[in-house]
C-alpha positions as CSV (number, residue, x, y, z in Angstrom):
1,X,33.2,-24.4,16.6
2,X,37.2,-26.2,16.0
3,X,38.0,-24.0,18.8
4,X,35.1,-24.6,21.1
5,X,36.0,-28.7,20.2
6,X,39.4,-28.1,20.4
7,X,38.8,-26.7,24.0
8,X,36.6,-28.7,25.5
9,X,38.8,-31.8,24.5
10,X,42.2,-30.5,25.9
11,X,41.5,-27.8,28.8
12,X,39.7,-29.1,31.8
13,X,36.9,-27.2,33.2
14,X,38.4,-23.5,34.6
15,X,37.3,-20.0,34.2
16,X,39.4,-19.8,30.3
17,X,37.1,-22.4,29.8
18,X,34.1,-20.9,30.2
19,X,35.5,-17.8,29.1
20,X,35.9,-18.8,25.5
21,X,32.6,-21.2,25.5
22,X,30.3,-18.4,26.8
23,X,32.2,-16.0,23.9
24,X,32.0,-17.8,21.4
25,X,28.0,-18.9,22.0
26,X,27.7,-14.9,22.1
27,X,29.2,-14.3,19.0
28,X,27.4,-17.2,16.8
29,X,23.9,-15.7,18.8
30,X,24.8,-12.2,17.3
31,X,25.9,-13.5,14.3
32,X,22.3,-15.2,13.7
33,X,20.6,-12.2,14.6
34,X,22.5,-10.1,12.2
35,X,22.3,-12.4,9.4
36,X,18.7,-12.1,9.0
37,X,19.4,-7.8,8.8
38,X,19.9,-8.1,4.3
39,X,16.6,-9.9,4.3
40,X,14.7,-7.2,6.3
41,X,16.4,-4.1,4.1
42,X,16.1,-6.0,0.4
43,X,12.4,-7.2,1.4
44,X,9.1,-5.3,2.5
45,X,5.6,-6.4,3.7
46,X,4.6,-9.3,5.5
47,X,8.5,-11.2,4.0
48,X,9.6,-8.4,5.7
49,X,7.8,-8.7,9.1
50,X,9.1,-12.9,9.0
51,X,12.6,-11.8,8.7
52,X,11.9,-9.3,11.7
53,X,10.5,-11.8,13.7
54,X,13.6,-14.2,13.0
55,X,15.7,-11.6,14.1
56,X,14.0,-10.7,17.4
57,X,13.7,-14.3,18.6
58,X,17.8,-14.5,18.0
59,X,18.0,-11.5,19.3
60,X,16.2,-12.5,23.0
61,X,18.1,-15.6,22.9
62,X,21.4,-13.4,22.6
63,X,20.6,-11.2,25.6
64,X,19.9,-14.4,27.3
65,X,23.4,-15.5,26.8
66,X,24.6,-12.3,27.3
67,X,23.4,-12.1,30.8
68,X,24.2,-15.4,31.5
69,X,28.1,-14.7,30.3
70,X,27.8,-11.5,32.9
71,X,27.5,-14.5,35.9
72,X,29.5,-16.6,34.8
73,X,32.5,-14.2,33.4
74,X,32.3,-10.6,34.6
75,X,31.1,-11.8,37.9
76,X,32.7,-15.3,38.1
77,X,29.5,-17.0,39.8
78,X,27.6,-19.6,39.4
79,X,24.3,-19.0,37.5
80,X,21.4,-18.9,40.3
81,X,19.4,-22.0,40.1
82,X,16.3,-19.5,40.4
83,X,17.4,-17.5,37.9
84,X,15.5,-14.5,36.4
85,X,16.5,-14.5,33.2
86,X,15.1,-17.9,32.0
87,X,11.9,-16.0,31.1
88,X,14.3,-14.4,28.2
89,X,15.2,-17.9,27.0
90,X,11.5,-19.0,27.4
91,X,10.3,-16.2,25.2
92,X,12.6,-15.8,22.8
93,X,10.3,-18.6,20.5
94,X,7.4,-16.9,20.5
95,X,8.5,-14.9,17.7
96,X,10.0,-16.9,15.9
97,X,6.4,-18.7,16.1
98,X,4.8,-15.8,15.3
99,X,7.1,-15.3,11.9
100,X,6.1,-19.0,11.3
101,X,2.2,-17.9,11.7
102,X,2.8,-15.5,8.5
103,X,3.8,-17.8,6.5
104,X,6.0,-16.1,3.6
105,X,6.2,-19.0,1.2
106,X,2.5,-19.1,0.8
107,X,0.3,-16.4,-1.2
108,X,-1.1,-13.2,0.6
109,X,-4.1,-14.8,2.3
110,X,-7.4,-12.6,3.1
111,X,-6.3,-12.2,6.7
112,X,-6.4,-9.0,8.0
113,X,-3.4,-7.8,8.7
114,X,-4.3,-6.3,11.8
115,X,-5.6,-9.7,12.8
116,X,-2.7,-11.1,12.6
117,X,-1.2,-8.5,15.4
118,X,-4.2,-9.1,17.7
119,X,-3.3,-13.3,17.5
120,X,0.1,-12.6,18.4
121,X,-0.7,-10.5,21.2
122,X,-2.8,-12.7,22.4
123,X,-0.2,-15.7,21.4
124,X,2.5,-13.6,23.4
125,X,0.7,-12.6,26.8
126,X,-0.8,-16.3,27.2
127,X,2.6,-18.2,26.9
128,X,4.0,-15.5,29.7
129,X,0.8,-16.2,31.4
130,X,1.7,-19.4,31.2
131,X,5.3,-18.9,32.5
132,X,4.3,-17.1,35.6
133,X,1.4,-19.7,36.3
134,X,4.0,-22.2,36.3
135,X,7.4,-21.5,37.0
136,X,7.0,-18.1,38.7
137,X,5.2,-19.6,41.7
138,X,7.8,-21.2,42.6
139,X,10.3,-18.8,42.0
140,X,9.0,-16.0,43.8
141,X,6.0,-16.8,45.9
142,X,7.5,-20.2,47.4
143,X,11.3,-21.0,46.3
144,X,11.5,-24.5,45.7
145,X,14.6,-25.3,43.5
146,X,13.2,-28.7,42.6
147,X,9.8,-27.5,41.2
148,X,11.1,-24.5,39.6
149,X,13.5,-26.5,37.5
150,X,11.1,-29.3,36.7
151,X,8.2,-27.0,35.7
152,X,10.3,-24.7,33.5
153,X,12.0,-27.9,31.6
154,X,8.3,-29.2,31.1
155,X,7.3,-26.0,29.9
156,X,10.0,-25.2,28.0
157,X,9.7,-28.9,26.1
158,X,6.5,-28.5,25.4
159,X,6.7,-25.0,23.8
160,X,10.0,-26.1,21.5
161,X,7.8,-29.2,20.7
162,X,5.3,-26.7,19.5
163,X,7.3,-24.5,17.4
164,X,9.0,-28.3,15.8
165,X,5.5,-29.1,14.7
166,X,4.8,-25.7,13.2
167,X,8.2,-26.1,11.3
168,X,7.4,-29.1,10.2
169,X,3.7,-28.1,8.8
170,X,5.7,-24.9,7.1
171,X,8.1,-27.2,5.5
172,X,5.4,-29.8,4.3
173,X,3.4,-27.1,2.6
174,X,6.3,-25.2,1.3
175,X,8.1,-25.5,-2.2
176,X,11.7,-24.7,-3.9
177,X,13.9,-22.7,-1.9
178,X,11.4,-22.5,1.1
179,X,11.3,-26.4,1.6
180,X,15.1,-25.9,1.8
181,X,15.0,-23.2,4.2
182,X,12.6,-24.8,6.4
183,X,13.7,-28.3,6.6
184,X,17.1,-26.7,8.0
185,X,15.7,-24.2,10.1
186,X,13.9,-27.5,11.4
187,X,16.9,-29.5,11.9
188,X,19.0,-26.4,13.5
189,X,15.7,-26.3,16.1
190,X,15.6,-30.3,16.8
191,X,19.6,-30.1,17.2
192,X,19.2,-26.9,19.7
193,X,16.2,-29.1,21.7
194,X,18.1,-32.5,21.3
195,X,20.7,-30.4,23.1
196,X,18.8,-28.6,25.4
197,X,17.5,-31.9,27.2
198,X,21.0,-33.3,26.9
199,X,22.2,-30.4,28.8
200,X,19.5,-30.2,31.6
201,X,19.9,-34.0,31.8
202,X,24.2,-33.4,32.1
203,X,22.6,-30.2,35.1
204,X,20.5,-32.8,37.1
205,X,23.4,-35.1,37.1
206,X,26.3,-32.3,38.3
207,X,28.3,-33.3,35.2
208,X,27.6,-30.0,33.1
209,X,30.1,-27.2,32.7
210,X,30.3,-24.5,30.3
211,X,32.6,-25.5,27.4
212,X,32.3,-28.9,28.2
213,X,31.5,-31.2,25.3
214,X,27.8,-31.1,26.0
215,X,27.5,-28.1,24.6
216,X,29.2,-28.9,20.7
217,X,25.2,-29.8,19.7
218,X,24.0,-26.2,21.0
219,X,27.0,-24.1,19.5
220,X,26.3,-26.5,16.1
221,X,22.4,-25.4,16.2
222,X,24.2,-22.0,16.7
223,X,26.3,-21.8,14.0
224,X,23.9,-23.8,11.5
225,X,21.0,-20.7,12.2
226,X,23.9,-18.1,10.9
227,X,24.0,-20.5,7.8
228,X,20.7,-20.6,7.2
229,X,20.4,-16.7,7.4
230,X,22.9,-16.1,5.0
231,X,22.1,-18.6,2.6
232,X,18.4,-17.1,2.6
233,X,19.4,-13.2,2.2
234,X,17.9,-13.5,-1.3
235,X,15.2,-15.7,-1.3
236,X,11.6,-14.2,-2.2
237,X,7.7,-14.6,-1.5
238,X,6.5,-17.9,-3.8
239,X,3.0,-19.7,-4.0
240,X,2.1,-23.0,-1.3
241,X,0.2,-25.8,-2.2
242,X,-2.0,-25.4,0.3
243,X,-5.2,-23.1,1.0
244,X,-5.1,-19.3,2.3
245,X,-8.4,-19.3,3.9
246,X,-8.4,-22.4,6.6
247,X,-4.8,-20.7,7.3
248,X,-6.8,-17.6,9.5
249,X,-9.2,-20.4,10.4
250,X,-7.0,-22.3,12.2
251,X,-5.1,-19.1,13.9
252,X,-8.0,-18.0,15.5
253,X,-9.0,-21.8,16.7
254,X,-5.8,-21.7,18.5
255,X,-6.4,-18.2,19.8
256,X,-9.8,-19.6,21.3
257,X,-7.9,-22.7,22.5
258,X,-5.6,-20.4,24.5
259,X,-8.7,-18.6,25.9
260,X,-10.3,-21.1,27.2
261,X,-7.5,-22.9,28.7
262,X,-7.5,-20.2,31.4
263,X,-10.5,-21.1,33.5
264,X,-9.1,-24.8,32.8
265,X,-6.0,-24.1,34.9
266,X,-7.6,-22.0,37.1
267,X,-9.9,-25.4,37.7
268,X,-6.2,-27.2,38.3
269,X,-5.1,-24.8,40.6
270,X,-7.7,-25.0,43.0
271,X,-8.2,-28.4,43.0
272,X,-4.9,-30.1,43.0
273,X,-4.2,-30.7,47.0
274,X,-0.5,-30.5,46.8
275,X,-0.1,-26.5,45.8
276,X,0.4,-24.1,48.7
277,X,-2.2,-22.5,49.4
278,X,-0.1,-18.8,48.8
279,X,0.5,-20.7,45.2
280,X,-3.1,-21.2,44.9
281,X,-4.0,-17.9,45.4
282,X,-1.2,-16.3,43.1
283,X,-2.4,-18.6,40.3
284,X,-5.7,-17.4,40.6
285,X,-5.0,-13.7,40.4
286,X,-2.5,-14.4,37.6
287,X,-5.7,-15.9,36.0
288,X,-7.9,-13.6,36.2
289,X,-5.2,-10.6,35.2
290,X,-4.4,-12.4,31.9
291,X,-8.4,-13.2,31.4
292,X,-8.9,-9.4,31.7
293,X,-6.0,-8.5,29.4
294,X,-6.9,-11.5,26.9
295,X,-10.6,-10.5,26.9
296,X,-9.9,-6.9,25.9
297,X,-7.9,-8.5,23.4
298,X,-10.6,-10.4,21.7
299,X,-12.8,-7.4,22.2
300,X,-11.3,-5.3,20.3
301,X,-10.3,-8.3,17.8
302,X,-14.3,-8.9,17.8
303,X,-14.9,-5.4,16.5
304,X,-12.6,-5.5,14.0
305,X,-13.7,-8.7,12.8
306,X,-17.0,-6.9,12.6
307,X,-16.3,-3.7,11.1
308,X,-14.7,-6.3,8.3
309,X,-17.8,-8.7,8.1
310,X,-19.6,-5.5,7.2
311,X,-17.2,-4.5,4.7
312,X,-17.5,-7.9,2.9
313,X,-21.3,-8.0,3.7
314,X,-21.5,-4.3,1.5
315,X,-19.7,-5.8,-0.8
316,X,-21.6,-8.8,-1.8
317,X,-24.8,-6.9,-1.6
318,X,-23.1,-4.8,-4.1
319,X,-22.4,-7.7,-5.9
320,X,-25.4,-9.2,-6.0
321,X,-26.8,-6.5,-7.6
322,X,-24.4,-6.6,-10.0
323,X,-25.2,-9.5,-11.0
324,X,-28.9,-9.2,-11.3
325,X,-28.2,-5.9,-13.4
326,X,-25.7,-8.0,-15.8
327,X,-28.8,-11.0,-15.5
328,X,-31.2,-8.7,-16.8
329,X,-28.4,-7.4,-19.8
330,X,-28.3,-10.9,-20.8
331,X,-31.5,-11.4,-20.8
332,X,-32.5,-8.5,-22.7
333,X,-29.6,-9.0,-25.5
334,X,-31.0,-12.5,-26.1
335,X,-34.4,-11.0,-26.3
336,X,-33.0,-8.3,-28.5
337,X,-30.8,-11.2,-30.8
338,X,-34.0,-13.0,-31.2
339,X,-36.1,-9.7,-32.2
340,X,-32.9,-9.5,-34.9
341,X,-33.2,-13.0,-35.8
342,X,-37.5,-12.3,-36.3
343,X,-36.7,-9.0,-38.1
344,X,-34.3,-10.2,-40.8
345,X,-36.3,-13.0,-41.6
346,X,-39.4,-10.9,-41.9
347,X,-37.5,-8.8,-44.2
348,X,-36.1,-11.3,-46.4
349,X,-40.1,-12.4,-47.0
350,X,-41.0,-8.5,-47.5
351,X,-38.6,-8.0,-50.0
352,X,-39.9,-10.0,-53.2
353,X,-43.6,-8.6,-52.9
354,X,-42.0,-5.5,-52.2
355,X,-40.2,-6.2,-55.3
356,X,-43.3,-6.8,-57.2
357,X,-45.2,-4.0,-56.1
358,X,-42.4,-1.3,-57.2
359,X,-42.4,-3.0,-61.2
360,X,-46.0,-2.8,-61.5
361,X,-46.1,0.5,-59.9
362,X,-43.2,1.8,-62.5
363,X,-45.2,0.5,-65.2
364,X,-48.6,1.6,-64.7
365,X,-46.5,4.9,-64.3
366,X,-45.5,4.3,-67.7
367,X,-49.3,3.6,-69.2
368,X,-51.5,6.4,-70.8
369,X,-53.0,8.2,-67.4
370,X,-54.5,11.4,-66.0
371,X,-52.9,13.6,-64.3
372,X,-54.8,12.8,-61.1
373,X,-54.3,8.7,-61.8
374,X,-51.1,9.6,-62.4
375,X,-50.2,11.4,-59.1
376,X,-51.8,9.0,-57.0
377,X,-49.4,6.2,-58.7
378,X,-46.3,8.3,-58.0
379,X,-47.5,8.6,-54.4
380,X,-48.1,4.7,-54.9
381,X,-44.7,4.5,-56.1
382,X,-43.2,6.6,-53.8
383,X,-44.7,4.5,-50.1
384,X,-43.8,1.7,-52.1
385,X,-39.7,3.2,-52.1
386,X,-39.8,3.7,-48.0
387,X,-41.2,0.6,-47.2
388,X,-38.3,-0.9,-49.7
389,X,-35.7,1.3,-47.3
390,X,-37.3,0.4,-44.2
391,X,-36.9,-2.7,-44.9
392,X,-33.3,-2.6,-45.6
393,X,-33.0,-0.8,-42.8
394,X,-34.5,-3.4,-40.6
395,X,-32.0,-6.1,-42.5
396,X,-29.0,-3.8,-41.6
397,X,-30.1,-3.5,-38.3
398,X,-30.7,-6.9,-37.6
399,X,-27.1,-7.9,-38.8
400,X,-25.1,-4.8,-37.5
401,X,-21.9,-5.8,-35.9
402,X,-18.1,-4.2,-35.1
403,X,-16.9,-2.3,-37.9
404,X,-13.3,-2.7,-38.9
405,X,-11.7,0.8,-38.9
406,X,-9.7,2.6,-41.8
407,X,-8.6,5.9,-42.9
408,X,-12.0,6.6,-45.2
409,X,-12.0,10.1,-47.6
410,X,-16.1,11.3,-46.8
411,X,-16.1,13.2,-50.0
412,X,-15.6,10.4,-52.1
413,X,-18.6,8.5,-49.6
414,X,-20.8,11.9,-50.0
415,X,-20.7,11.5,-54.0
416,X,-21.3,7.9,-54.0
417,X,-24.5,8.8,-51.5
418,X,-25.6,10.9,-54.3
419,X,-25.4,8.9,-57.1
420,X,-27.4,6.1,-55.5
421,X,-29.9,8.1,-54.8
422,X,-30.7,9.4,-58.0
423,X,-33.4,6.7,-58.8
424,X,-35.5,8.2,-56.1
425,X,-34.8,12.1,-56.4
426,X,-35.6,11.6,-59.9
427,X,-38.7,9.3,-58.8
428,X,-39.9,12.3,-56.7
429,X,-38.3,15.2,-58.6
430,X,-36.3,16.3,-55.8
431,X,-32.8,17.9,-56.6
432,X,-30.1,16.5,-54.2
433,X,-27.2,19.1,-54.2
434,X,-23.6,19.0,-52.2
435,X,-21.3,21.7,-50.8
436,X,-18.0,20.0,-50.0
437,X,-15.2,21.8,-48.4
438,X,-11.9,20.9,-49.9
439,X,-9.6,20.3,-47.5
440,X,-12.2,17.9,-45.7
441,X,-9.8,15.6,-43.7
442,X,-9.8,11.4,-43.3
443,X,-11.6,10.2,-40.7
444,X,-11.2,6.7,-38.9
445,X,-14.3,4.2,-40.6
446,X,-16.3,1.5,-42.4
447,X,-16.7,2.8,-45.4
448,X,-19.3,0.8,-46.3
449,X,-21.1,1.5,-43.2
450,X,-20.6,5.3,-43.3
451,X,-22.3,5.2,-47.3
452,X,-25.0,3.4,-45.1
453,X,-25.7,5.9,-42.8
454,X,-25.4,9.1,-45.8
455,X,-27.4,6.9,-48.0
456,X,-30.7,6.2,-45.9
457,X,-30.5,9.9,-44.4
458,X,-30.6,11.0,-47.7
459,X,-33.4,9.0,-48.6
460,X,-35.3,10.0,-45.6
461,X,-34.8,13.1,-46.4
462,X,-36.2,12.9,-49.7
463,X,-39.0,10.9,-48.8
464,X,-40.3,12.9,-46.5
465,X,-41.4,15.6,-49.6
466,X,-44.5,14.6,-49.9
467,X,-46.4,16.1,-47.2
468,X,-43.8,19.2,-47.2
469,X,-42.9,22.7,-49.2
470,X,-39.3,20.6,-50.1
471,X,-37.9,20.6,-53.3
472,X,-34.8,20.1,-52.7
473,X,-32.1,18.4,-50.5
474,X,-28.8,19.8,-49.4
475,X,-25.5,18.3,-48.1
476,X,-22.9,20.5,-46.7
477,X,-19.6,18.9,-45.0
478,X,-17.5,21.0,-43.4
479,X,-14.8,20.7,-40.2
480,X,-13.6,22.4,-37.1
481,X,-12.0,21.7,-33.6
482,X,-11.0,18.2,-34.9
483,X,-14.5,17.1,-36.3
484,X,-16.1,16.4,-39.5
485,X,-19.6,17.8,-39.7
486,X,-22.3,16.6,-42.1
487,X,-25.5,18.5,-42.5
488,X,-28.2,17.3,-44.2
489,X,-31.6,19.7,-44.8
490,X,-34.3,20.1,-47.0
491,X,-34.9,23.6,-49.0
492,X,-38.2,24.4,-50.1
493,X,-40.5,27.3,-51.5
494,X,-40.7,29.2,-47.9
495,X,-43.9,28.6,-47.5
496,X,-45.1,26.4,-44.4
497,X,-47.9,23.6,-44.6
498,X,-51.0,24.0,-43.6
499,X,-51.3,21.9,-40.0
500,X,-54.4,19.9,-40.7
501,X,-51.8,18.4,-43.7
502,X,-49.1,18.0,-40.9
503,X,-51.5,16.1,-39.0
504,X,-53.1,14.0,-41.7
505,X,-49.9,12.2,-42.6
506,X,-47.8,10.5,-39.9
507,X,-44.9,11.0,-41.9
508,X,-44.8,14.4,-41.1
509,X,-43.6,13.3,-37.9
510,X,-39.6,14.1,-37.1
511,X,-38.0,11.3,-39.1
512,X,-35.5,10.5,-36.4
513,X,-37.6,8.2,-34.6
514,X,-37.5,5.6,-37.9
515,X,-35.8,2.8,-37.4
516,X,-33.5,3.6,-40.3
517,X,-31.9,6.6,-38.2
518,X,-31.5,4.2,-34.9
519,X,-29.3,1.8,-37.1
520,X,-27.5,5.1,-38.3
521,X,-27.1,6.3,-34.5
522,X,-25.8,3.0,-33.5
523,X,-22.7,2.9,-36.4
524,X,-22.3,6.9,-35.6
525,X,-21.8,5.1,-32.1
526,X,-19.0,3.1,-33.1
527,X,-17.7,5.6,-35.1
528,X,-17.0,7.4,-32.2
529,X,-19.2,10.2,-33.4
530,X,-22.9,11.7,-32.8
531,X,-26.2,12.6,-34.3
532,X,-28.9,15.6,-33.6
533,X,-31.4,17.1,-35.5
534,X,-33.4,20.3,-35.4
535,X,-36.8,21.7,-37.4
536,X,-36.6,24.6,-40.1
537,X,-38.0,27.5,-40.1
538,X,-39.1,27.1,-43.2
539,X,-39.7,22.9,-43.7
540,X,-38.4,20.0,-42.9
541,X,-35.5,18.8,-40.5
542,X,-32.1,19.1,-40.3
543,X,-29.7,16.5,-39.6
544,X,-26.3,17.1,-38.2
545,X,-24.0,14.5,-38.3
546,X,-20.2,14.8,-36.4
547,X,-17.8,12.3,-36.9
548,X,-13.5,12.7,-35.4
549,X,-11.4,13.4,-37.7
550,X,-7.8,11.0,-37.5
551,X,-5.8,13.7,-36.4
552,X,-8.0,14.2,-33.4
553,X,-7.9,10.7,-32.3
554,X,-4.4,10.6,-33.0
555,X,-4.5,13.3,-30.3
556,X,-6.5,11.7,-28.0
557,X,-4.6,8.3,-27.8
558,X,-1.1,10.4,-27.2
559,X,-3.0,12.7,-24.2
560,X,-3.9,9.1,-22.5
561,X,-7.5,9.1,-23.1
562,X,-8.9,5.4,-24.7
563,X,-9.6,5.6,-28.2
564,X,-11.6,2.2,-29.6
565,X,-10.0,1.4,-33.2
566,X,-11.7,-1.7,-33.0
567,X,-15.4,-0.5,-31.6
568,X,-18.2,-2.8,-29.7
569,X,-21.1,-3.3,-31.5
570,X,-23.9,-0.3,-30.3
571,X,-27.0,-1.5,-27.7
C-alpha cells in the first residue's frame, strides 16, 4: 500500500503505472484468498464450509482482477466498456453471502443441511438471473454503453447494500471474537463499496486511471480482508444471542421473495414502453428459463422438506406415546405409594391384637388340655404366627427402598436366619438344619435386607407343615460360575398327602405367590440376583435363591457391562 501511495503521488498516469497498481491489487486479492486456507484445514463442518465460502468470493474477485490486468498489461488496452467479465465481479458476493447465511458464530440450528444447499442454489441462479435480466440485455441483445453501465452500477449497489446489511445483522447478533471479526469484515466491505462508487463516479467523469489515488480506499479494503483472515485463522464456533429456529424461517422467506419476484419483472418488462422490443422478448425468455430452473429447485426442496416433516411427525407420535406410557407409570406408582401408605398403616393396627392373640394362645397352650384341645391351640397358635409374618411382610413391603451395598459374609446371615427362627420351629416341631460350603464367597448387599429375605423364606417354609408330610427344613448354600446359590426345601416322611387335604387348605397352595416372597423377589432384584422355585417329589417346595458373588461383578464392571452398586428400588 506505501508503494501503491508512493506511486500514484509521484508517477503520472503511464503503463509502469498501471503496471504496478494492477500487480499489486492481484497480489493483496490472492493474498485474501489464501489467508482464509489455515481456517478451512484446522476447522471442519459448517465453520468449515464459511471459511470455504470466504475464500471462493476472494477467489472470483481475484480472477476478476486477473483478467482485467490481462487488458490492461499483457494486452496494453483499454478495458471494454461492455466488458464480459463484470459478471465475475458481480458474483463474487454471493458467496460470501451465502458463508454469512450459515452463520458460524451461532449454535448448530435444526436446518437441514441440505436445505441450506437448495437456498443457495436458488440464492445463486436468481442473482445471475438477475444479471442477465438487467445488464445482459444491453450488452448482448442491444449494445447501449450508457444503459449497460448504469444498470450494472444499480445492480451492483444494491447487491453490496445487501451483503452490508447481512454484515451488520451477523455482527449485532454475534459475541467475543466474532463481533470483532464481523465489525471489520463490515468496515473492509463499506470501505471496498465507499470506493467502488468513488471510482465509477472518477469513470463517468474521464478522471479515473489505474494507480491513480482513487484507488488507495480499494487496495486499503484489500489489504484490511488479508488482515482479517489472518487474525481469524484460530477463531472457533461459539453460542449467539439470538434464536436458531426463525434463522431457517427467514432463509426460506427470502427464497420465496426471490420466487416471486420473477413474474414481477416479467410484469416490468412488458409493460415499461421504453425497452426494445428484442429486449422485451429476451427478458421474458430469461424469465421463464430461471422460473423453470428455480421451480425444480423448490420441488425438490419441497420433497425434502417433506420427507423431514415426516421424520419429525414419527417422531412426536413416538413421543407422545411415550409420554402417555410414562403418564400411566406415574400414575400407577402414586397408586401403588398410596396402597403402601394404606398397607403400613393397616399393619401397624394389626399388630397389637395380633399381639394379643399370640399370649393368650401361648398360655392356653400352657393350661391342663387334651390332646385334641391341645392340637387345635397349636394350629391356633400356629395361623396366629403367619398372620404375625404377613404382616411384617406387608410393613417391609410398604417401606422397601434402595439398599446401600457392602461386602456381606451369607454364612454369618444363614446362622442368624436360624437362630431367629427357632421360636417357631420349636412352636411347630420342625428341625431347621444348614449345609454350608466353606469357602462360600462375599457377595455385594444389605445385610439386613438379605436376613430379611432368609428369614421369611424360612418361615414360610416352616409354616407351611401343617397340611404337609414335612418335618424338617433344609438350607444348603453352595457357589459356581460366580454365583451364590441358596436352596431352601422341606424333608419329610416320603409319603404324599392325600389331595382332598391338599385341597381343603389354601395354604397348600405354592407359597410363592404370598406377599412375603414378592417383597423378597423385589430386594433379590436389587441385589442383582433371582428367585425360582420348584415342587418335590416327595412334599413341599423348593426355593432356589442366586445372588453374584463380588468377584463376578468385579468382573462385569472391568468387561464394560453396568453394574448398579447403588440399586433402584424394585416395581
Amino acid at each position: 500500500m506505501a508503494a501503491l501511495i508512493l506511486a500514484a503521488l509521484i508517477l503520472q498516469r503511464s503503463f509502469a503505472l498501471t503496471a504496478l497498481s494492477d500487480w499489486i491489487q492481484g497480489i493483496l486479492l490472492l493474498s485474501a484468498a489464501l489467508c482464509f486456507i489455515p481456517g478451512i484445514v484446522h476447522s471442519h463442518g459448517r465453520l468449515r464450509l464459511f471459511w470455504i465460502l470466504l475464500a471462493a468470493g476472494m477467489s472470483l474477485w481475484f480472477s476478476y482482477q486477473v483478467i482485467w490486468s490481462y487488458f490492461e498489461v499483457w494486452l496494453r488496452a483499454e478495458v471494454p466498456d461492455l466488458f464480459a467479465g463484470d459478471i465475475v465481479l458481480f458474483l463474487h458476493i454471493v458467496p460470501l453471502m451465502a458463508a454469512l447465511a450459515l452463520r458460524p458464530h451461532a449454535v448448530q440450528d435444526e436446518y437441514s443441511t441440505r436445505l441450506r444447499r437448495l437456498d443457495f442454489a436458488l440464492m445463486m441462479v436468481w442473482w445471475m438471473y438477475l444479471y442477465i435480466f438487467v445488464v445482459m440485455a444491453w450488452q448482448y441483445v442491444v449494445p447501449d454503453i450508457p444503459a449497460y453501465n448504469n444498470d450494472l452500477n444499480l445492480l451492483y449497489l444494491i447487491e453490496k447494500i445487501a451483503f452490508l446489511i447481512a454484515l451488520f445483522v451477523c455482527w449485532f447478533n454475534s459475541r467475543g471474537r466474532w463481533k470483532f471479526f464481523y465489525a471489520n469484515l463490515f468496515g473492509a466491505s463499506l470501505t471496498y463499496a465507499c470506493s467502488s462508487y468513488l471510482a465509477n463516479w472518477a469513470i463517468g467523469r474521464k478522471v479515473y486511471y489505474s494507480g491513480s489515488l482513487y484507488d488507495i480506499p480499494l487496495v486499503a479494503s484489500m489489504a484490511w480482508i488479508t488482515l482479517i483472515g489472518l487474525r481469524s485463522k484460530n477463531i472457533t464456533q461459539t453460542s449467539s444471542r439470538s434464536g436458531s429456529t426463525s434463522h431457517g424461517v427467514w432463509l426460506a422467506r427470502v427464497g420465496m421473495i426471490a420466487v416471486f419476484s420473477l413474474p414481477l419483472l416479467a410484469a416490468w418488462a412488458l409493460l415499461e414502453p421504453a425497452i426494445p422490443p428484442r429486449i422485451r422478448s429476451f427478458r421474458l425468455v430469461i424469465t421463464l428459463g430461471a422460473a423453470l430452473f428455480m421451480g425444480v429447485v423448490i420441488f425438490v426442496r419441497q420433497r425434502l422438506l417433506d420427507r423431514e416433516l415426516l421424520r419429525l411427525l414419527m417422531q412426536s407420535r413416538e413421543s407422545f406415546a411415550n409420554l402417555k406410557r410414562l403418564q400411566a407409570q406415574i400414575t400407577e406408582s402414586e397408586k401403588l405409594a398410596s396402597i403402601g401408605q394404606l398397607v403400613g398403616g393397616a399393619a401397624h393396627e394389626l399388630n397389637n391384637p395380633i399381639t394379643a392373640m399370640l399370649g393368650y394362645c401361648d398360655l392356653l397352650i400352657g393350661t391342663s388340655l387334651s390332646s385334641e384341645q391341645h392340637a387345635l391351640a397349636a394350629k391356633i397358635g400356629q395361623h396366629i404366627r403367619r398372620t404375625r409374618s404377613l404382616v411384617a411382610s406387608l410393613l417391609s413391603f410398604a417401606k422397601q427402598g434402595p439398599a446401600l451395598l457392602v461386602p456381606v459374609d451369607l454364612k454369618t446371615v444363614l446362622h442368624t436366619a436360624v437362630k431367629l427362627s427357632e421360636p417357631i420351629s420349636h412352636a411347630l416341631k420342625i428341625e431347621i438344619r444348614a449345609d454350608l460350603q466353606p469357602d462360600l464367597p462375599q457377595v455385594l448387599g444389605d445385610s439386613n435386607q438379605l436376613l430379611q429375605v432368609c428369614v421369611e423364606l424360612l418361615n414360610n417354609a416352616a409354616n407351611a407343615t401343617d397340611q404337609s408330610n414335612v418335618r424338617a427344613v433344609l438350607i444348603k448354600a453352595e457357589h459356581g460360575d460366580g454365583l451364590a446359590v441358596i436352596t431352601f426345601f422341606q424333608e419329610g416322611s416320603g409319603e404324599p398327602q392325600s389331595s382332598e387335604n391338599e385341597a381343603s387348605e389354601p395354604a397348600a397352595q405354592p407359597i410363592m405367590s404370598s406377599l412375603g416372597l414378592t417383597a423378597c423377589r423385589g430386594i433379590l432384584h436389587q441385589h442383582r440376583g433371582k428367585i425360582s422355585w420348584q415342587p418335590r417329589k416327595n412334599a413341599g417346595i423348593e426355593i432356589r435363591v442366586e445372588i453374584p458373588t463380588i468377584p463376578t461383578l468385579e468382573r462385569l464392571t472391568v468387561a464394560g457391562v453396568p453394574v448398579m452398586w447403588q440399586p433402584q428400588p424394585s416395581a
